[in-house]
N, C-alpha and C positions, 0 to 999 in steps of 0.2 A: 504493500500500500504506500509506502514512502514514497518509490517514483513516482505515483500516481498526483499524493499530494504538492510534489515537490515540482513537477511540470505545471498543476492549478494553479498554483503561488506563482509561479515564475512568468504566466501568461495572463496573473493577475486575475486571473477566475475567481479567487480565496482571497481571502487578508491574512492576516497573524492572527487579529481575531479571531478567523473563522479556525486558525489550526489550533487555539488556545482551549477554542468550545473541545474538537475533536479528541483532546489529550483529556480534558472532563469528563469526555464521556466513554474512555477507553476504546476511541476507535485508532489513535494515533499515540505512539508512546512519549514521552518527553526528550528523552534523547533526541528521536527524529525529529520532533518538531525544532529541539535547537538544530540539529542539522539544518534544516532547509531554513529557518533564520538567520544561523549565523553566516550566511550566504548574502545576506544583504537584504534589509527590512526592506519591501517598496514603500513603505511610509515614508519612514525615513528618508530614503531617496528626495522624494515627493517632496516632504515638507522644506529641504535645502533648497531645492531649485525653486520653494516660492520664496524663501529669503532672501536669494543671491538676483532674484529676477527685479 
């Protein structure tokens, strides 16, 4: 299920939110969710490029 979650995230399908619900509910373990975070929040991203704009 990791690849799965971790290509949603990445094409922004998901948020962080939504991977934080899935570890709640034991459908994603927390390790992997810090995997596919520590990869680089798109929030994160997101909210730089509205400071720096």
């Amino acid at each position: 299920m990791f690849e799965i979650y971790k290509m949603e995230y990445d094409f922004e399908f998901i948020t962080a939110a939504d991977l934080k619900l899935y570890v709640g509910m034991g459908i994603l373990s927390q390790p992997d969710c810090d995997k596919i975070l520590g990869d680089g929040s798109h929030e994160e991203s997101n909210e730089k490029a509205e400071v720096q704009a």
